[in-house]
OpenMM code with the backbone's topology and positions (N, CA, C; nanometers):
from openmm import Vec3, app, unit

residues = "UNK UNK UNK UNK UNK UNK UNK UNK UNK UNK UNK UNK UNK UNK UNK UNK UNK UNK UNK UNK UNK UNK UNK UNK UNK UNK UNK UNK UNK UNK UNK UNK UNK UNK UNK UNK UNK UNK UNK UNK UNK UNK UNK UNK UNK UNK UNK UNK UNK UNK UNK UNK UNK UNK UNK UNK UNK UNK UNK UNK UNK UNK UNK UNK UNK UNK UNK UNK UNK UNK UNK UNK UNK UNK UNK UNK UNK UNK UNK UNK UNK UNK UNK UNK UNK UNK UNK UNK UNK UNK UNK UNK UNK UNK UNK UNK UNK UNK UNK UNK UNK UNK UNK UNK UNK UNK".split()
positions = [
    Vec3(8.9451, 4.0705, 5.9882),
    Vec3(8.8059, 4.0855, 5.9548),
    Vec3(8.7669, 4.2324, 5.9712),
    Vec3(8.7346, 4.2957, 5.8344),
    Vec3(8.6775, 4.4150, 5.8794),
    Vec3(8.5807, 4.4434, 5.9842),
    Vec3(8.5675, 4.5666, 6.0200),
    Vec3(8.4492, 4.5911, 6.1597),
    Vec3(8.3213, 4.6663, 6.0766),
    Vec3(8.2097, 4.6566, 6.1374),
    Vec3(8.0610, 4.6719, 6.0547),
    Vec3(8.0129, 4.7678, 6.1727),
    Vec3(7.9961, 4.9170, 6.1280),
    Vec3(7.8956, 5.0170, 6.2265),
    Vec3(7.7556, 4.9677, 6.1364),
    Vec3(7.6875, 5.0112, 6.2453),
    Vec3(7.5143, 4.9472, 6.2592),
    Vec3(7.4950, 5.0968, 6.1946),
    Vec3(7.3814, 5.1096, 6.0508),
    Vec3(7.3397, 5.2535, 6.0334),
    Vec3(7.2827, 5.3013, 6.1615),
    Vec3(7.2911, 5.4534, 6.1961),
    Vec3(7.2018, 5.5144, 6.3244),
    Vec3(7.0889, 5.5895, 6.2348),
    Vec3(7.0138, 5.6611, 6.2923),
    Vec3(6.9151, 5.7324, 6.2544),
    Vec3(6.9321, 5.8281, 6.2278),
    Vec3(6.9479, 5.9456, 6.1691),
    Vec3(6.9629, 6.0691, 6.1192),
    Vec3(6.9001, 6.1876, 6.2785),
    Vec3(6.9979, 6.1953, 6.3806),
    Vec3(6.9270, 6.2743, 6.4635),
    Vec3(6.8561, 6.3759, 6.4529),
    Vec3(6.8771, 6.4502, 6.3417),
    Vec3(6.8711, 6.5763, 6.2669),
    Vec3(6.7081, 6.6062, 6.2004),
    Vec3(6.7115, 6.4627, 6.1536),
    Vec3(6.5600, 6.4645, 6.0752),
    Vec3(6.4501, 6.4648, 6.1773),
    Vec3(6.3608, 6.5393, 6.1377),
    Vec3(6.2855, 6.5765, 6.2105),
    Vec3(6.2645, 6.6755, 6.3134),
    Vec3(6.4051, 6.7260, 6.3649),
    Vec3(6.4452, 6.8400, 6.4681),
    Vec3(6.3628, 6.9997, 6.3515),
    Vec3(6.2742, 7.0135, 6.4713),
    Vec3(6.2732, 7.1916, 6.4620),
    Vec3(6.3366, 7.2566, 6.4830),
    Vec3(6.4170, 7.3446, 6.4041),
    Vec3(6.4905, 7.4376, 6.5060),
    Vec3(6.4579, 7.5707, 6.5530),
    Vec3(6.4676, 7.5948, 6.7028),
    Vec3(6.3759, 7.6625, 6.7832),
    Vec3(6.4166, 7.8132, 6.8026),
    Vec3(6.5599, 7.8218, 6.7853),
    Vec3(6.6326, 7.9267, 6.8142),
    Vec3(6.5340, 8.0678, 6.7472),
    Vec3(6.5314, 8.2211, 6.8451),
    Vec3(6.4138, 8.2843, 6.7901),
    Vec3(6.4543, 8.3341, 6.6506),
    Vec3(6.5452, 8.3300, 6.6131),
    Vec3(6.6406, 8.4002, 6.5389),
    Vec3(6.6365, 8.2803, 6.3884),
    Vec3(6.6308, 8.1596, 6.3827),
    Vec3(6.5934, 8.1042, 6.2877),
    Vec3(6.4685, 8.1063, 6.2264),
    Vec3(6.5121, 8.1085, 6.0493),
    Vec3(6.4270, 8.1390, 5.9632),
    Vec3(6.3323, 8.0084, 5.9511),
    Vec3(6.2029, 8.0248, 5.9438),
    Vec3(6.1237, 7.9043, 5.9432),
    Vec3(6.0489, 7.9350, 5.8031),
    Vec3(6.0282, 8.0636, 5.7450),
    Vec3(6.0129, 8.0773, 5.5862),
    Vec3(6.0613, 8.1243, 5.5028),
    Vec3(6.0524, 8.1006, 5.4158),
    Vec3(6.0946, 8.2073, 5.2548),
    Vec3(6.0320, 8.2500, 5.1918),
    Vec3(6.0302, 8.3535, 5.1281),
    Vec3(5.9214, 8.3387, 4.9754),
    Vec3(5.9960, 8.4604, 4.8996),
    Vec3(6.0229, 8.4098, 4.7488),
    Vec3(6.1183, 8.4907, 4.6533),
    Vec3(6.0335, 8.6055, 4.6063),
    Vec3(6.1034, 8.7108, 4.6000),
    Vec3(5.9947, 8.8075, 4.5553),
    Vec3(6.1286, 8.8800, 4.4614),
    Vec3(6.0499, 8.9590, 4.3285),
    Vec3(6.1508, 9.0434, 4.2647),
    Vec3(6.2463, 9.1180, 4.2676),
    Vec3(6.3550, 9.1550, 4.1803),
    Vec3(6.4301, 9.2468, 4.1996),
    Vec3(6.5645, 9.1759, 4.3176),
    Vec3(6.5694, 9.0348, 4.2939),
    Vec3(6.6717, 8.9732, 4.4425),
    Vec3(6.6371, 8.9934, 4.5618),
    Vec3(6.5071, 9.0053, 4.5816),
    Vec3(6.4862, 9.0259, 4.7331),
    Vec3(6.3691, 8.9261, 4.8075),
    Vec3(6.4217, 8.8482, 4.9265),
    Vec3(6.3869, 8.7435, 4.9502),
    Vec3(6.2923, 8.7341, 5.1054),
    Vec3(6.1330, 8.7502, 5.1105),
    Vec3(6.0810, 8.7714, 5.2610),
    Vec3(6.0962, 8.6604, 5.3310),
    Vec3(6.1163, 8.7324, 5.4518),
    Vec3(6.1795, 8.6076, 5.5435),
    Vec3(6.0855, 8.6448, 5.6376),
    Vec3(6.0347, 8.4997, 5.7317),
    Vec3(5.9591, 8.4903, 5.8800),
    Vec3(6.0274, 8.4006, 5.9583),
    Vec3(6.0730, 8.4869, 6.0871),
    Vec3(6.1684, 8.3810, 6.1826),
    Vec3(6.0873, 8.3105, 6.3055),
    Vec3(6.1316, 8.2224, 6.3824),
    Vec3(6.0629, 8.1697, 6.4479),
    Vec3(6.0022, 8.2320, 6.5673),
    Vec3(6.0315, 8.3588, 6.5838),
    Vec3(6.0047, 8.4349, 6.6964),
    Vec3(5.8945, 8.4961, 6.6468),
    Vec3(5.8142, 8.4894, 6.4943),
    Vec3(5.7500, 8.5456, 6.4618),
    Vec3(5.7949, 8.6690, 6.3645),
    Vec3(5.8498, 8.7784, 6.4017),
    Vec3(5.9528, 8.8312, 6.3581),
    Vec3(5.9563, 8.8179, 6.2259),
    Vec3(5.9684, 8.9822, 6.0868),
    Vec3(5.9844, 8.9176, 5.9290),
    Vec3(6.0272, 9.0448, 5.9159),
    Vec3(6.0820, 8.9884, 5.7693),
    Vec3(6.1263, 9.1576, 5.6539),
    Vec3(6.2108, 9.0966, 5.5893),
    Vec3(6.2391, 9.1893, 5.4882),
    Vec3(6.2841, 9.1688, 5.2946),
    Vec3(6.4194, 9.1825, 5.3639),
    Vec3(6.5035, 9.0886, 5.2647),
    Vec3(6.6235, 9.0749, 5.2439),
    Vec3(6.6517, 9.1543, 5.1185),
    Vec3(6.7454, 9.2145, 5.0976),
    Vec3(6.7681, 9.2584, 4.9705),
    Vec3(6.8718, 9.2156, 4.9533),
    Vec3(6.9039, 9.1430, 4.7844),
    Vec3(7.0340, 9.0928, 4.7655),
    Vec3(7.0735, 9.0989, 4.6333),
    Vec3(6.9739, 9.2340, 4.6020),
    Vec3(7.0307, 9.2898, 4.4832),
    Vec3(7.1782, 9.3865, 4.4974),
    Vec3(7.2642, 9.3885, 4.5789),
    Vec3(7.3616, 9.4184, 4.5698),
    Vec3(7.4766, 9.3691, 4.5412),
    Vec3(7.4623, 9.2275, 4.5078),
    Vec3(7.5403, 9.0982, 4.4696),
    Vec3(7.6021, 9.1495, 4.3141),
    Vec3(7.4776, 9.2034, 4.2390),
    Vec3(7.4595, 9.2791, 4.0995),
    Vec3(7.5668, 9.4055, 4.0987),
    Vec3(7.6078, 9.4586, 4.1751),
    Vec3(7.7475, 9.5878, 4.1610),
    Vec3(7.8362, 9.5197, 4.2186),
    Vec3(7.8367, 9.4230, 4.2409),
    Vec3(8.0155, 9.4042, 4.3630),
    Vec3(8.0815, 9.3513, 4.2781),
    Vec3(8.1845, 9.3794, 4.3106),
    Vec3(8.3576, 9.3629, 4.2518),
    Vec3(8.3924, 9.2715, 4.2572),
    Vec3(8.3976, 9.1974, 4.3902),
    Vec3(8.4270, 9.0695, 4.4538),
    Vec3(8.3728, 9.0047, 4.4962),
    Vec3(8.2488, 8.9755, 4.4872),
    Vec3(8.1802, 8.8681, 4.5323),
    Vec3(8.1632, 8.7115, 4.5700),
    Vec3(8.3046, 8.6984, 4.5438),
    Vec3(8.3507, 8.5659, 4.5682),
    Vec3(8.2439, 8.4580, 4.5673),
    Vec3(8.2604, 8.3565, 4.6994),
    Vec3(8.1354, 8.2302, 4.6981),
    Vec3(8.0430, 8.2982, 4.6510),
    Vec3(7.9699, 8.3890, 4.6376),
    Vec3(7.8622, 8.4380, 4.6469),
    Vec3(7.7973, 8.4889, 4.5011),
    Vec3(7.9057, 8.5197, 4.3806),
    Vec3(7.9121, 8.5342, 4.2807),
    Vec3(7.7852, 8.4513, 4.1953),
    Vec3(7.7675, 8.3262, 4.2191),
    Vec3(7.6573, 8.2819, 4.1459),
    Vec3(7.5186, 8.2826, 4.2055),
    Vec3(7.4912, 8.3986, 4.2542),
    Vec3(7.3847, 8.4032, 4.3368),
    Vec3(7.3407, 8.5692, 4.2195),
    Vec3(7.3967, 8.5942, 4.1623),
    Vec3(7.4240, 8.7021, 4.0653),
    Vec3(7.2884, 8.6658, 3.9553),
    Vec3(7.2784, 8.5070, 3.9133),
    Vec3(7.2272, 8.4622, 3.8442),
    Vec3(7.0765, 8.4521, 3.8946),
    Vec3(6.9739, 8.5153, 3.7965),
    Vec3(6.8607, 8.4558, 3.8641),
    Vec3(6.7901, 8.3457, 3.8704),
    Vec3(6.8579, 8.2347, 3.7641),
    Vec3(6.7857, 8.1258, 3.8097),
    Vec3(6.8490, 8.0512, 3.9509),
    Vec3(7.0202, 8.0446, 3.9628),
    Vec3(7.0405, 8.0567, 4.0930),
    Vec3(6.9875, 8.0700, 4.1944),
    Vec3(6.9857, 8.2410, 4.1931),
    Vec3(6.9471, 8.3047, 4.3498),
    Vec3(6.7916, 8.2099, 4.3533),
    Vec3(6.7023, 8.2091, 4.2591),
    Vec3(6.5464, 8.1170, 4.2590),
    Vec3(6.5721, 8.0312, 4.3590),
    Vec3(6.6871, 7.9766, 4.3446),
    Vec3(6.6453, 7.8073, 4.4138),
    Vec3(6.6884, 7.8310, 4.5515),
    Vec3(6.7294, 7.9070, 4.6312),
    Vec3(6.7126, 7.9294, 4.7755),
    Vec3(6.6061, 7.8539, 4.8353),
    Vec3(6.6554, 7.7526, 4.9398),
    Vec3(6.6486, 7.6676, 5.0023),
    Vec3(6.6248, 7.6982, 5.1784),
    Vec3(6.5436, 7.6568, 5.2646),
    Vec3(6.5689, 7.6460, 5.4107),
    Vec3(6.6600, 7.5742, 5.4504),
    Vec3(6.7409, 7.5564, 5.4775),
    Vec3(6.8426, 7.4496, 5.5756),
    Vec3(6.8773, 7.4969, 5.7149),
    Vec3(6.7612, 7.3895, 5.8257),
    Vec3(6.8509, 7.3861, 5.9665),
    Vec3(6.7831, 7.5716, 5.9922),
    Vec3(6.7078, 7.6524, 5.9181),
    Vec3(6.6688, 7.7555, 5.9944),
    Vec3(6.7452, 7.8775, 5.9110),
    Vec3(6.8690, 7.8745, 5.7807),
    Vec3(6.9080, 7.9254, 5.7194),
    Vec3(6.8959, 7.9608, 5.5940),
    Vec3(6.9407, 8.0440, 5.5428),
    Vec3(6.9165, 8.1039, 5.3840),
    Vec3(7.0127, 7.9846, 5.3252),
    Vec3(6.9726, 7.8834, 5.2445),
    Vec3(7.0809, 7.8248, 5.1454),
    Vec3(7.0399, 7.8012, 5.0327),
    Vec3(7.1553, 7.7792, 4.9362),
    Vec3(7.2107, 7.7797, 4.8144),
    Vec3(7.2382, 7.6550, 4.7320),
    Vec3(7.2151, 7.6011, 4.6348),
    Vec3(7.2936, 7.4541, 4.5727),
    Vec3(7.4309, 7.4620, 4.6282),
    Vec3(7.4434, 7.5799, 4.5898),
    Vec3(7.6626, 7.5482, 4.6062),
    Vec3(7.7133, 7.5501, 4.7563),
    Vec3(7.5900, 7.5427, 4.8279),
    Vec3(7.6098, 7.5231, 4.9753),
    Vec3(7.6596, 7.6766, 5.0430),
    Vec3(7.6222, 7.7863, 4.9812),
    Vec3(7.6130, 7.9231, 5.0527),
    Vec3(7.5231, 7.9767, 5.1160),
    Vec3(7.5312, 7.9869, 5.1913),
    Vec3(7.4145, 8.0777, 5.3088),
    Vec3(7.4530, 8.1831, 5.3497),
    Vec3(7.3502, 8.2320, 5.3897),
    Vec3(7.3594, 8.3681, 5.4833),
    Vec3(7.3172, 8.3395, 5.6574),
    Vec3(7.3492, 8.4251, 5.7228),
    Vec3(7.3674, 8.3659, 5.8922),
    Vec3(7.2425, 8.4432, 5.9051),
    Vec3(7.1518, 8.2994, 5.9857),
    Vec3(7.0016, 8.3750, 6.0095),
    Vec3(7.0017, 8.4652, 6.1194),
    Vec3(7.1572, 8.4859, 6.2356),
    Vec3(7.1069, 8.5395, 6.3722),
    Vec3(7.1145, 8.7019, 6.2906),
    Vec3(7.2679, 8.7082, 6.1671),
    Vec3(7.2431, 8.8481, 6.1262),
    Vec3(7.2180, 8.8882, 6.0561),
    Vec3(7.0694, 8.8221, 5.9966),
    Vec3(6.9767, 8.8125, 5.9022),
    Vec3(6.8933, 8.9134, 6.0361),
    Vec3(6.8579, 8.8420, 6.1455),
    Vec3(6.7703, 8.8778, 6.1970),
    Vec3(6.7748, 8.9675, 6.2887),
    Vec3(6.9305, 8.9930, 6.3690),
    Vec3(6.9689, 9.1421, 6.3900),
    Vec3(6.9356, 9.2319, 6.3249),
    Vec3(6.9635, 9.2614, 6.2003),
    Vec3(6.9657, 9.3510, 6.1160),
    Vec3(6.8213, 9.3477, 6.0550),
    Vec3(6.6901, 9.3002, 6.0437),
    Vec3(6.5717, 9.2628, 6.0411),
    Vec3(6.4374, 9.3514, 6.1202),
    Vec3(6.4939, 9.2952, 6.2568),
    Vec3(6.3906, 9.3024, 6.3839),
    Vec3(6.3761, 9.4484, 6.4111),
    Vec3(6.4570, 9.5674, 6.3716),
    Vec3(6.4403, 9.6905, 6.3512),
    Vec3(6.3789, 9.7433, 6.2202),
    Vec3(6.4761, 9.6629, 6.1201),
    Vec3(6.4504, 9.7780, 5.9955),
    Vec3(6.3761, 9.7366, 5.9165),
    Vec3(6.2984, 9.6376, 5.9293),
    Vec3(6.2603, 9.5321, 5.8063),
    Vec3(6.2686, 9.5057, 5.6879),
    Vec3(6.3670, 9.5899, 5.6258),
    Vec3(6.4105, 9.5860, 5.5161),
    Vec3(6.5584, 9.5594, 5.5476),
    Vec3(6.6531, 9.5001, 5.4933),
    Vec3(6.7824, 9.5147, 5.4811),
    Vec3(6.8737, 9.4948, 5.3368),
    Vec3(6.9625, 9.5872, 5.3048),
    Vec3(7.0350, 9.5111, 5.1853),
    Vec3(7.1971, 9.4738, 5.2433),
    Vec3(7.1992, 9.3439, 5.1689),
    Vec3(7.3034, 9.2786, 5.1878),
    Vec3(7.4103, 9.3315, 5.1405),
    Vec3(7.5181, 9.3338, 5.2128),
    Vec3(7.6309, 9.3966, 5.1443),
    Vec3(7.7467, 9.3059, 5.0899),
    Vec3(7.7233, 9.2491, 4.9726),
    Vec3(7.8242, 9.1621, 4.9156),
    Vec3(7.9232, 9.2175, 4.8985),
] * unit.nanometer
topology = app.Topology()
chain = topology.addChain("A")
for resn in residues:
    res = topology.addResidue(resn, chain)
    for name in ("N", "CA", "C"):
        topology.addAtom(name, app.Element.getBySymbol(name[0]), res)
């Protein structure tokens, strides 16, 4: 006789995540560059118009596209992607909390 797990609840749903360093907004602005506000309060432009000269851009290659890069997503406090690419919010926000501008180096 097969064995039957009971569905659980999604622990996940509903969790804030608190860390100061996670992104709690977005908002797309021109030219590939994306303002970010972290939970510490804490903000500044991402730039990711450099995706546009790189050689190799590997995973990251269809982020090149602007209807792509558009659909940037929050997940869990991070920059994400349909194709499941992100960028790491702690060195999003290292690189942030000084300069408020940063460009990404694909």
């Amino acid at each position: 006789m097969p064995g039957q797990t009971a569905a659980k609840e999604d622990p996940a749903v509903g969790v804030i995540p608190a860390a100061p360093w996670r992104i709690q907004a977005v908002s797309l602005l021109p030219e590939y560059k994306l303002a970010v506000v972290f939970c510490d309060g804490s903000n500044g432009i991402v730039d990711c118009s450099n995706i546009l000269a790189s050689t190799n851009p590997g995973v990251h290659a269809p982020l090149a596209s602007p209807e792509f890069f558009a659909q940037v997503r929050l997940e869990l406090g991070a920059l994400t992607w349909p194709n499941g690419v992100d960028l790491d919010p702690g060195w999003l926000h290292a690189e942030l909390v000084d300069k408020r501008t940063w460009s990404v180096p694909f």
